[in-house]
C-alpha positions as CSV (number, residue, x, y, z in Angstrom):
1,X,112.5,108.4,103.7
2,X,110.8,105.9,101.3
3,X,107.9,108.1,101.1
4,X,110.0,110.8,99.6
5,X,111.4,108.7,97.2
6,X,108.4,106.6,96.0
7,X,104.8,108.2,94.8
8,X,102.7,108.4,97.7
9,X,99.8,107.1,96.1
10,X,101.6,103.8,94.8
11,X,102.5,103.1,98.6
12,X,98.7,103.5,100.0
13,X,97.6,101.2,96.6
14,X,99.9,98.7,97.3
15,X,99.7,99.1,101.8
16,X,96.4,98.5,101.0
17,X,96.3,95.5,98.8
18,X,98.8,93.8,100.9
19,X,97.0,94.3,104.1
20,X,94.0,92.8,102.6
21,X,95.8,90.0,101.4
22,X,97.0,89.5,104.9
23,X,93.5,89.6,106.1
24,X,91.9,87.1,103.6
25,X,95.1,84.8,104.5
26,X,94.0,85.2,108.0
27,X,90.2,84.4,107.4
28,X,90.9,81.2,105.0
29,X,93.6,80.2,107.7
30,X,90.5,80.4,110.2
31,X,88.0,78.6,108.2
32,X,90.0,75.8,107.6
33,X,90.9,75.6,110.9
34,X,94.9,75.6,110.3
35,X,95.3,79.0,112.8
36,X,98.1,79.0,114.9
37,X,99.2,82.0,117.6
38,X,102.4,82.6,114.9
39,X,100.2,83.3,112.1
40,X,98.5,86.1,114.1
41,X,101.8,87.7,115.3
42,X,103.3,87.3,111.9
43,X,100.3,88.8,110.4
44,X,100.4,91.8,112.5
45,X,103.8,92.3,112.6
46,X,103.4,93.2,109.3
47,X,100.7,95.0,109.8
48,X,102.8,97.3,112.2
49,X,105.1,97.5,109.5
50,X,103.0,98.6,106.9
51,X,100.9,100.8,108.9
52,X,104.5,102.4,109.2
53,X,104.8,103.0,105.6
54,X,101.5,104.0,105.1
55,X,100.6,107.0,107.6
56,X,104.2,108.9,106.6
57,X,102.3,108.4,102.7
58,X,98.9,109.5,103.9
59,X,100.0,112.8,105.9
60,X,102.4,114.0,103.0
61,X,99.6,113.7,100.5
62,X,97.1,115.7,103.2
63,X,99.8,118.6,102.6
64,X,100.3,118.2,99.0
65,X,95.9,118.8,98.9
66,X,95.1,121.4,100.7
67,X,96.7,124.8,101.0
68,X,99.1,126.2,103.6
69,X,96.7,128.3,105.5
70,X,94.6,125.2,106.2
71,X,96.9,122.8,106.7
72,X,96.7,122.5,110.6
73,X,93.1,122.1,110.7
74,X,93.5,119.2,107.8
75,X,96.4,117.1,109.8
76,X,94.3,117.5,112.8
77,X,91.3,116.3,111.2
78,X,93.1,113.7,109.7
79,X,94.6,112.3,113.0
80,X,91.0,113.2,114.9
81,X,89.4,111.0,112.1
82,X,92.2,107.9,112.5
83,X,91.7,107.7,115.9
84,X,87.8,107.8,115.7
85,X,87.9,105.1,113.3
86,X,90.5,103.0,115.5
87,X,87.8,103.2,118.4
88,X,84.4,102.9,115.9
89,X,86.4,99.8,114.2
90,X,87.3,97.8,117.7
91,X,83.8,98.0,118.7
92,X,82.2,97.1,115.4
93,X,85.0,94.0,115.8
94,X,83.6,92.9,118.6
95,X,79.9,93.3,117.1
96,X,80.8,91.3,113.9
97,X,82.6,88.2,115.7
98,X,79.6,88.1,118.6
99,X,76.9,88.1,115.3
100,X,78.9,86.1,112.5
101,X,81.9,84.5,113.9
102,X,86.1,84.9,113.6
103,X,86.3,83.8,110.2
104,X,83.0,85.9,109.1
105,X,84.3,89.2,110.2
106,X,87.8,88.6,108.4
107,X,85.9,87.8,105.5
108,X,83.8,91.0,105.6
109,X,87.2,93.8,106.8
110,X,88.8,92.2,104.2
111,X,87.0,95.1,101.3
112,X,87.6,97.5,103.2
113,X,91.3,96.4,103.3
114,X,91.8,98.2,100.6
């Protein structure tokens, strides 16, 4: 309902901008060593709940760019291509922490935050 009522694209801009804040919150939290197990759920609490604002936002604007005769293959894509980056993302996780640390990796997803 609020991505009918608000453009699409100001949701993803600001989903995205908050998430990296989140993230950069998370990483300075780390560094300083101040990181308690609250600070994680919080953080991905709202997380879940922006990731719930965003996806509605990203598959309306998939329909509104591509025509009608495509627009199965496009949604499919779309949702092949999340969960492909979900999988690609864990593992390159894992890889960063094992090569640069915790606080390193937050430091480096936080870019791509947004």
């Amino acid at each position: 309902m609020i991505c009918d009522r608000v453009e699409k694209r100001d949701i993803l801009v600001w989903v995205r901008l908050a998430r990296a804040i989140g993230h950069l919150g998370i990483a300075l939290l780390i560094s300083v060593g101040a990181i308690r197990v609250w600070h994680l759920v919080a953080s991905s609490l709202l997380s879940g709940m922006f990731l719930a604002l965003m996806m509605p936002a990203e598959e309306a604007i998939v329909s509104e760019l591509v025509d009608r005769q495509t627009l199965l293959n496009a949604v499919c894509l779309n949702s092949i291509a999340t969960g492909f980056m979900g999988m690609l993302a864990a593992g390159v996780a894992g890889l960063l922490i094992e090569l640069t640390g915790v606080s390193a990796a937050y430091y480096i997803v936080v870019p791509f935050s947004c």
